[in-house]
C-alpha positions in Angstrom: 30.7 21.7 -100.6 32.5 25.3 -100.6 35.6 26.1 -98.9 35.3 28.3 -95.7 37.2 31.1 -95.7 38.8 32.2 -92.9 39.4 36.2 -92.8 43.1 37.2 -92.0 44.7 34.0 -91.5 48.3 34.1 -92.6 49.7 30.9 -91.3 49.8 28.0 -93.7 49.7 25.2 -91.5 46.8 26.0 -89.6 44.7 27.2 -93.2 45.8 23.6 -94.7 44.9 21.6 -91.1 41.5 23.5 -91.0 41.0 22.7 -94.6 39.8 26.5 -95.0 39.8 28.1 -98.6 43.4 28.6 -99.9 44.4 28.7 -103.6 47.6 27.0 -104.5 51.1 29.0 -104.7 53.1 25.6 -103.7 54.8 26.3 -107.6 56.7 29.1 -105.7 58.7 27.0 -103.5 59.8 24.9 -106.5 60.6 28.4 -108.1 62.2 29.7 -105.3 64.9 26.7 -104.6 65.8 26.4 -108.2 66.7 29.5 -109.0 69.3 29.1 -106.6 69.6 32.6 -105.4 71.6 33.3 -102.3 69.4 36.1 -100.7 66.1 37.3 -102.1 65.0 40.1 -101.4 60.7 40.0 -103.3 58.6 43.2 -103.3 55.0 43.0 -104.0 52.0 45.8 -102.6 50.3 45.0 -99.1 48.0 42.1 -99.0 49.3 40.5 -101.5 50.2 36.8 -99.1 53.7 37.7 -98.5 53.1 36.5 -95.1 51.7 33.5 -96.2 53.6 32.3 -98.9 56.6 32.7 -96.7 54.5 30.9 -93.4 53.7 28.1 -96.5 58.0 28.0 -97.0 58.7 27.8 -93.2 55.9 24.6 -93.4 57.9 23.0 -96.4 61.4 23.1 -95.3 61.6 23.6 -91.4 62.5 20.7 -90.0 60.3 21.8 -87.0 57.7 20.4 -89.4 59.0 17.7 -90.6 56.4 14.4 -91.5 53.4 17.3 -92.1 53.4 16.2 -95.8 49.5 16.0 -95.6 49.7 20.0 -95.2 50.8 19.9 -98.6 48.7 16.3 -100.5 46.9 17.6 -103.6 49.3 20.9 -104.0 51.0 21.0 -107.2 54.5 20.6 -105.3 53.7 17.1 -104.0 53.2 15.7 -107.5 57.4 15.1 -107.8 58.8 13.2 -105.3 62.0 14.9 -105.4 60.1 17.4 -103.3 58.3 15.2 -100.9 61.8 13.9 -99.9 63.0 18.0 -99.6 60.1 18.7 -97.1 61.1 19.4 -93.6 64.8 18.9 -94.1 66.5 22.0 -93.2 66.8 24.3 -90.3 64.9 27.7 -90.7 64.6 31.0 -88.6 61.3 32.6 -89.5 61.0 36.5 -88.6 58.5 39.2 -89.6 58.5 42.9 -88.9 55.2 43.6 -90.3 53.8 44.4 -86.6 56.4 46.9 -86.0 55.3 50.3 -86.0 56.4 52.5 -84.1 56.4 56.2 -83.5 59.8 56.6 -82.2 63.0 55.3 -82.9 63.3 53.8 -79.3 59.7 51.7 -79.8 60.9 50.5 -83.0 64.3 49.4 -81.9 62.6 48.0 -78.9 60.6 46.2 -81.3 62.8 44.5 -83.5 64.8 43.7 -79.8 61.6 41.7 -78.4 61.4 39.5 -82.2 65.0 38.9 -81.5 64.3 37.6 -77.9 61.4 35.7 -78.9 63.1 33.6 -81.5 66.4 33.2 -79.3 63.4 32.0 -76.6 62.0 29.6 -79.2 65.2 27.8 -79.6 66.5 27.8 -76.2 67.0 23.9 -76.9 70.3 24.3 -79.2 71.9 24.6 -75.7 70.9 21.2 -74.7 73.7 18.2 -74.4 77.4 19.2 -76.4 76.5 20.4 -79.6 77.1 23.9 -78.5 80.5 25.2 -76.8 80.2 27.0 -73.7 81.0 30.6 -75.5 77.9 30.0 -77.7 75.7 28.9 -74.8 76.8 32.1 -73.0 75.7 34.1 -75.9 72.3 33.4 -75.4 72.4 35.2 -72.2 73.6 38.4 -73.7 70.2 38.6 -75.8 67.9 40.4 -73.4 65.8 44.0 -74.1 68.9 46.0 -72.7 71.1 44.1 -75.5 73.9 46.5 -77.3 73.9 47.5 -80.9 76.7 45.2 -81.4 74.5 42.2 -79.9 71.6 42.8 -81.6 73.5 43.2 -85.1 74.6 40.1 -84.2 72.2 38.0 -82.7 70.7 36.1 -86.0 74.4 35.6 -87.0 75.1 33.8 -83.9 71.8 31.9 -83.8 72.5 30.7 -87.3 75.9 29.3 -85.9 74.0 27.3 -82.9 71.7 25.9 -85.4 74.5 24.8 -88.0 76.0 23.6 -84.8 73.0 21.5 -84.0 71.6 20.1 -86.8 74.9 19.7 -88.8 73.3 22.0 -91.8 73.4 25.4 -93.0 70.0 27.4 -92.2 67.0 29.0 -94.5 66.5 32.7 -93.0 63.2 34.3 -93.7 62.1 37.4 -93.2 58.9 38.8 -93.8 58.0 43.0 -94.5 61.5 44.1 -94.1 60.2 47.1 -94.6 57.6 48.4 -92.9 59.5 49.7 -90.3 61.9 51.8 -92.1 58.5 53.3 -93.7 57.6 54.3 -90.6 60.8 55.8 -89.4 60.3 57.6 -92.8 56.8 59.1 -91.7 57.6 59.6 -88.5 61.2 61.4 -88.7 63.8 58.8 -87.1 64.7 57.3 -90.5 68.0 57.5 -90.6 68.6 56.3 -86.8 67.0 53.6 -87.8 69.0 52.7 -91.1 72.0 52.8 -89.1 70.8 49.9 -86.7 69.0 47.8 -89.5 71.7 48.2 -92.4 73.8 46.5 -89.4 71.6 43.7 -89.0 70.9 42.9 -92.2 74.8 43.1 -93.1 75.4 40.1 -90.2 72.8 38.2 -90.7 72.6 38.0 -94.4 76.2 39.0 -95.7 78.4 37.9 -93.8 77.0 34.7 -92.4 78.8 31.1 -93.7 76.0 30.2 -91.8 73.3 30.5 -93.9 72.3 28.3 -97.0 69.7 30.9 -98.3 67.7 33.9 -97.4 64.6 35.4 -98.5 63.1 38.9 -97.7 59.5 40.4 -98.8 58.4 43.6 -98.7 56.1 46.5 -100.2 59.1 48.3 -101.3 62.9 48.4 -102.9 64.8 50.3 -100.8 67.6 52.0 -102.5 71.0 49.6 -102.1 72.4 52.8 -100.8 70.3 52.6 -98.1 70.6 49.5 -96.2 71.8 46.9 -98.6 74.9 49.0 -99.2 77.6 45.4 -98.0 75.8 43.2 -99.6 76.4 42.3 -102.9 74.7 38.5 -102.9 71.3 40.4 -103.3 68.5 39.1 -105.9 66.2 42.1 -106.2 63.0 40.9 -107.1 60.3 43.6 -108.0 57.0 44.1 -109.9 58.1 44.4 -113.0 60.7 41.5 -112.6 59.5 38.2 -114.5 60.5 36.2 -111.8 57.8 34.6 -109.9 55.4 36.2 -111.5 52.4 34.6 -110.4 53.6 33.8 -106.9 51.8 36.3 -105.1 48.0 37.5 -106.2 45.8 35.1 -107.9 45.3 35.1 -111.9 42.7 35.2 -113.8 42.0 31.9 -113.9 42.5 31.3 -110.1 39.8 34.0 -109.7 37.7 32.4 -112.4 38.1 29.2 -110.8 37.3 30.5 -107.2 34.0 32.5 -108.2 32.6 29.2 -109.7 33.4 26.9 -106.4 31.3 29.7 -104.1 28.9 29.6 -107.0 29.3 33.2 -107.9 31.0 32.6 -111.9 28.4 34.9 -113.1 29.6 37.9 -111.9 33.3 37.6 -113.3 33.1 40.8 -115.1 32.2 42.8 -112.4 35.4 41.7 -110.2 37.6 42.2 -112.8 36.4 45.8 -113.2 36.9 46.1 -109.5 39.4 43.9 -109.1 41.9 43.3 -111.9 44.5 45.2 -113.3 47.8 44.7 -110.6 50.8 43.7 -113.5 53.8 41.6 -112.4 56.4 41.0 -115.5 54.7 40.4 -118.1 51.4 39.1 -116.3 48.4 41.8 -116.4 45.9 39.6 -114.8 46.9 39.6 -111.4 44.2 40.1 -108.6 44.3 41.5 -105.0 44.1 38.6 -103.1 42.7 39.9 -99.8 39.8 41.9 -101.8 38.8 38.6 -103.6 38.6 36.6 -100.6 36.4 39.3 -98.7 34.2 39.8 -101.5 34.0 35.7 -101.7 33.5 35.8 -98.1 30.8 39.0 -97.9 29.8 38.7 -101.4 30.0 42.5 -101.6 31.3 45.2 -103.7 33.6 47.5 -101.6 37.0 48.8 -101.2 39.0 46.1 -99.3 42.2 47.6 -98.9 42.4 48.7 -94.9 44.5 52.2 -94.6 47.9 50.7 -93.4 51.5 52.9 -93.3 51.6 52.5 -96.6 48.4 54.0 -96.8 49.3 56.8 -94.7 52.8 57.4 -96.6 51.2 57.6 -99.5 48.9 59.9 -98.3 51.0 62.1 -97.1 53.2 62.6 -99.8 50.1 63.3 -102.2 48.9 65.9 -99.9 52.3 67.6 -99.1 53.6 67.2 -102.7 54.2 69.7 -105.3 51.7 71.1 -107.9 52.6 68.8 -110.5 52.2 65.9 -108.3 48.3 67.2 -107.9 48.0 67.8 -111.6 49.1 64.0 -112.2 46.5 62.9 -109.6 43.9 65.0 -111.4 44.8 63.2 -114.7 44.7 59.9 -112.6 41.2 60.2 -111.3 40.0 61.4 -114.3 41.2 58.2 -115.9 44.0 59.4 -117.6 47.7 58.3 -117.7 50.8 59.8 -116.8 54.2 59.7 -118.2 57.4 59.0 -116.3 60.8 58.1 -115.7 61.0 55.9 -112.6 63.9 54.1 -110.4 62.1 51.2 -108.7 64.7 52.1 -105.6 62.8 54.0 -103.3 65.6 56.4 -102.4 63.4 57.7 -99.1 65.5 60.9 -98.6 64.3 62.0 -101.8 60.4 61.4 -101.9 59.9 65.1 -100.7 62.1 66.3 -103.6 61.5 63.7 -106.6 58.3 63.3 -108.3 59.7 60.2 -109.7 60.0 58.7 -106.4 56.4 59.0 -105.1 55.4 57.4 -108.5 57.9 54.2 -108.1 56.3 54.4 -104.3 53.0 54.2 -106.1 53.5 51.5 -108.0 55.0 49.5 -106.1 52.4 50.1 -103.4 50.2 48.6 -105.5 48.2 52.2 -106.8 49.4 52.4 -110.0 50.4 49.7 -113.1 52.5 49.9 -116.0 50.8 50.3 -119.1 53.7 50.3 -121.2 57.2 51.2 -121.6 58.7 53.4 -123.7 62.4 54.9 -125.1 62.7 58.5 -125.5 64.9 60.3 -127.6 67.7 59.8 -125.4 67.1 55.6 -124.5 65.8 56.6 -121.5 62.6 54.7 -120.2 59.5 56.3 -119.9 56.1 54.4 -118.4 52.5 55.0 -118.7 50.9 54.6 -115.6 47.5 54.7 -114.5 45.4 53.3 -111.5 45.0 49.9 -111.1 41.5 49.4 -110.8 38.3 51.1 -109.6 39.1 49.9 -106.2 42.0 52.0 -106.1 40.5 54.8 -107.5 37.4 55.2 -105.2 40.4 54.3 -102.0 41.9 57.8 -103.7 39.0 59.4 -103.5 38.1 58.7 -100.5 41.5 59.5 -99.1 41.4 63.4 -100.8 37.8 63.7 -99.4 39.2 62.4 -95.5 40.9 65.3 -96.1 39.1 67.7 -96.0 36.8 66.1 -93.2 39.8 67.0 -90.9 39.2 70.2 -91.5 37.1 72.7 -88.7 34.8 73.9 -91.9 32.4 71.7 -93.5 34.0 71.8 -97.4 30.8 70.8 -98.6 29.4 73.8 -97.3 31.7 75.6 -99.2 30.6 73.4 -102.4 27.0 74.7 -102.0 28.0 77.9 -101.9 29.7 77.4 -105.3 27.0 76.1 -106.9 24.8 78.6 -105.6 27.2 81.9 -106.4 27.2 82.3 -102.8 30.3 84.5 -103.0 30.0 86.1 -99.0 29.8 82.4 -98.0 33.0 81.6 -100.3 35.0 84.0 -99.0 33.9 83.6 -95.4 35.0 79.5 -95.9 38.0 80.1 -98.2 39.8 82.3 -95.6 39.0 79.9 -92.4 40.0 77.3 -94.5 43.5 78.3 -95.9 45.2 79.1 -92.4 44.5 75.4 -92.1 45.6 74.7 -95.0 48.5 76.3 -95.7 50.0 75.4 -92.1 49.3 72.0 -92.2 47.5 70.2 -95.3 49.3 71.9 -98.5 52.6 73.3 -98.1 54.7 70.5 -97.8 58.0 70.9 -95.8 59.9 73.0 -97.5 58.0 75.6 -99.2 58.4 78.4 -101.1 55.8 81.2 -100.6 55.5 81.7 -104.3 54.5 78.1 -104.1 51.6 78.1 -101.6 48.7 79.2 -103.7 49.6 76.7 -106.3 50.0 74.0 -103.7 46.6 75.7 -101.9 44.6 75.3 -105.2 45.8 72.3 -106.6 44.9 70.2 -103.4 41.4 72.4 -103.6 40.6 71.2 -107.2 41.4 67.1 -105.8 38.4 68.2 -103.3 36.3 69.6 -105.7 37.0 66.3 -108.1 35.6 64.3 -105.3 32.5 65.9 -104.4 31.5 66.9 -107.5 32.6 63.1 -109.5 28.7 62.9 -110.3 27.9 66.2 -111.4 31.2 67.8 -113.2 34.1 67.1 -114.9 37.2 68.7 -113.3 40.2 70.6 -115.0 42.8 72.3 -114.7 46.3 73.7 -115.6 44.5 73.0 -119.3 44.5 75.2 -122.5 41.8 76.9 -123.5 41.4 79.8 -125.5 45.0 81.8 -125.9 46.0 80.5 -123.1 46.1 78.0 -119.8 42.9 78.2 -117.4 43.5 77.3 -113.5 40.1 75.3 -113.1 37.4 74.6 -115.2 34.1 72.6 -113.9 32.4 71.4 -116.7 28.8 69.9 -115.8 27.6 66.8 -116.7 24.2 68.3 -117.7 24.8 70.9 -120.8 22.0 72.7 -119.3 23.8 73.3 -115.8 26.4 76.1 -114.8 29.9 76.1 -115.4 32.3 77.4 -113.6 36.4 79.0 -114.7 38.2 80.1 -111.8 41.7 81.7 -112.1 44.2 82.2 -109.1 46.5 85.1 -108.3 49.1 86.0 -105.9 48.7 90.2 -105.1 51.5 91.8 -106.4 52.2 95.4 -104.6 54.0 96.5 -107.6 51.1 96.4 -109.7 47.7 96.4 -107.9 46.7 98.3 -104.9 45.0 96.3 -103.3 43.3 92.8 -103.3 40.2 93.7 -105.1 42.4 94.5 -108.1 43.9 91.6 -108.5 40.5 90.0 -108.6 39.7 92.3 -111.7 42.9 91.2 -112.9 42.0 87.5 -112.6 38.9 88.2 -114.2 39.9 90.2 -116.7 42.3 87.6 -117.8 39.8 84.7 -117.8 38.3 86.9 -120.7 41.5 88.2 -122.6 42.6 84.5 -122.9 39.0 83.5 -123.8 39.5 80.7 -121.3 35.4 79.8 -122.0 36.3 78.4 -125.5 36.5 75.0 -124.9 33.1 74.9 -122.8 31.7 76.3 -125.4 33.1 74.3 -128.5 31.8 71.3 -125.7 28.2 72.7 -125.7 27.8 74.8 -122.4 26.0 78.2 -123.6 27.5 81.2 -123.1 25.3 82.5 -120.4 26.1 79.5 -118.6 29.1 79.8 -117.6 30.5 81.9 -114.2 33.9 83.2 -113.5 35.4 83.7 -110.4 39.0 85.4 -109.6 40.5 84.3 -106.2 43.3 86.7 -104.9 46.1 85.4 -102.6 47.9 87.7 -100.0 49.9 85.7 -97.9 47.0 83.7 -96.0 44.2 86.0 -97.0 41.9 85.5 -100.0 39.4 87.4 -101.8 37.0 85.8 -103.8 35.1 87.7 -106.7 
């Protein structure tokens, strides 16, 4: 009989007691507890069971749950009895921040104050008979929403003491998505309030704290050391290129395999992996998104899984806002290509709006983008080929870029027909409504030089016109042609169809007189640098192919 699945359950006891579909990852608690790391702190992309590995770890070792050795009968763990002994044996505290997102510095804080609460709330017990002193009973009245800095910093310290106290051991901390708060004090402009407060918890609790036999953290990201983990030098960083527990999180090939043949669906392996396939931990290139596989087990459907999260909506905005050469990458990206760069898989979030190579080690370890392979350049430094993982990802890109332009007042489609159709009254009638959007809100990122906004302006255009134009052109730009490099170049499909070179220029008063000249200059250069010759050494006739010049002043544009 098939396994049922059951959509977005994260907790491993209730998945095991239900009997509902789950694929083994018991190797990782083996893993885990031999390794012998003090604190680890384990970064993989969103939806990729951090939650429910670390929900299957609580299960093992709590002693909460101890005698529940039937949630784990027919796992590969259970086969060595060393381990059936180990299970439910130690005392564990169990936190996750993955609900907290807040807009403000004061809901977050609020936030993380109320998971404190709850989990001094849940073991309200410790103060039962003499194991505790009357100072640490007391303490537990201190922990309320109106709690200092000091207390909260604090408070898993001290609860780690009660439960030493208690149960005469030292105590398993786990915390699951670190992270996803500090991305959204990031987004949302209270980061470094929030730094302050968290680099001061995690200090106490997992630093300075006798009190605690191990610690594990998970997250989407490696936040630079600098950052938060500046005191503590006990830290394991674990990240996606890391061979450590490598096939922990994300199912294999052969876990994939073996799923699609129990729902009776083996046939269509090829197809998944195409979708699917292509995420790369260590030295593993075969790892799958878990949550996509499951819904397309579930739905047995085709689609793009991945729900837009923070991390969706960091990574949007830093694509959108970024520089030129950022959009130039992207081009290359949904074209297929691969881009070359130097990363630093610490996120150092002060610097995304500054560093290239920042929003790439965001990207990959988001989950966008895998390493194709490493190389040395002349000076030993590292450089990686990147591309997208899969076609998943790349139809979630487009459909980002083409969301886009949906939140604009003006239809851009409109503006596509009147492309294709050498509308040019239309085109300059949309381009104009378009770019005091534009350049206020959608391209200009936030600190931009005015020599910069045209190239930001038509850079974030040409992702547009990549989107809605996939089926019918290939898209170019920044490319050299001819005795020189063309802005954009649309390149049909269909020899027989139009193609299109466009060239952009700022007005210069020094030079030109007006707008209209700097259109004839545009225009005039398309044909000086013979900017046609690759369309044509491609096949696209001559009389097939339009130019246009568009002329920047300030936010106006003129289109000829």
């Amino acid at each position: 009989m098939r396994p049922v699945i059951s959509i977005g359950a994260q907790d491993f006891t209730y998945i095991r007691s239900h009997h509902y579909f789950y694929i083994d990852k018991t190797s990782f608690i083996k893993e885990w507890w031999e390794y012998g790391d003090a604190v680890t702190l384990l970064t993989r992309p969103r939806r990729f069971g951090k939650t429910l590995n670390l929900s299957m770890m609580e299960a093992f070792f709590s002693n909460q749950i101890a005698g529940r050795g039937e949630l784990f009968e027919g796992l590969s763990i259970w086969n060595e009895e060393a381990y059936r002994r180990l299970q439910g044996t130690w005392p564990v505290l169990f936190l996750s921040f993955a609900g907290m997102k807040g807009d403000t510095y004061e809901t977050a804080r609020e936030g993380i104050v109320q998971i404190i609460i709850d989990i001094y709330a849940k073991y309200r017990f410790l103060m039962d008979g003499n194991a505790l002193n009357e100072q640490e009973k007391e303490y537990f009245d201190f922990i309320k929403p109106d709690m200092s800095d000091a207390v909260a910093s604090m408070s898993l310290h001290r609860l780690a003491i009660c439960m030493n106290r208690y149960y005469g051991k030292k105590v398993l901390i786990f915390l699951d998505e670190y992270d996803t708060p500090l991305q959204e004090a990031y987004v949302y402009g209270y980061w470094e309030k929030l730094v302050s407060f968290i680099r001061s918890l995690f200090n106490c609790t997992f630093k300075t704290n006798p009190y605690m036999e191990r610690g594990l953290m998970t997250g989407i990201t490696r936040i630079s050391k600098e950052s938060i983990f500046s005191d503590i030098s006990n830290l394991e960083v674990v990240t996606t290129t890391s061979e450590k527990y490598e096939t922990a999180f994300g199912f294999t090939e052969e876990e994939v395999a073996g799923a699609l043949e129990q729902f009776g669906m083996s046939g269509f392996l090829e197809k998944v992996r195409y979708w699917y396939n292509g995420f790369r931990f260590g030295n593993r290139r075969d790892i799958y998104n878990p949550w996509s596989i499951t819904k397309y087990l579930d739905g047995k459907k085709f689609s793009t899984y991945w729900m837009n999260t923070s991390s969706n909506k960091l990574v949007g905005r830093l694509i959108r806002e970024g520089t030129p050469d950022i959009k130039i990458a992207m081009e290359d990206l949904l074209a297929g290509k691969e881009i070359t760069t130097m990363l630093d898989e610490e996120i150092v979030f002060d610097q995304l709006d500054e560093s290239n190579e920042a929003i790439w080690s965001l990207l990959l370890a988001s989950g966008y983008l895998k390493v194709d392979s490493i190389a040395e350049n002349e000076d030993e430094e590292e450089l990686y080929q990147l591309s997208l993982t899969n076609f998943e990802v790349k139809r979630e890109f487009r459909k980002m870029i083409r969301k886009w332009f949906k939140n604009t007042s003006v239809r851009y489609n409109d503006f596509i027909k009147a492309l294709l159709a050498d509308d040019i009254d239309y085109m300059n009638q949309y381009m104009n409504q378009i770019s005091l959007q534009t350049f206020s809100s959608f391209d200009t990122g936030r600190k931009p030089s005015e020599d910069a906004e045209p190239e930001r302006f038509y850079h974030g255009f040409v992702l547009g016109l990549m989107v809605d134009l996939a089926g019918q052109y290939r898209i170019t730009s920044n490319r050299e042609s001819g005795l020189g490099r063309y802005d954009v170049v649309m390149e049909p499909l269909d020899r027989q169809g139009q193609a299109v070179v466009m060239e952009f220029k700022v007005f210069n008063p020094i030079k030109e007189k007006d707008l209209d000249e700097t259109v004839e200059n545009a225009l005039q250069q398309i044909e000086d640098k013979k900017y046609d010759t690759e369309l044509m050494a491609r096949g696209v006739a001559k009389e097939n192919i339009r130019h246009y010049g568009f002329a920047f002043e300030g936010k106006t544009i003129l289109i000829g």
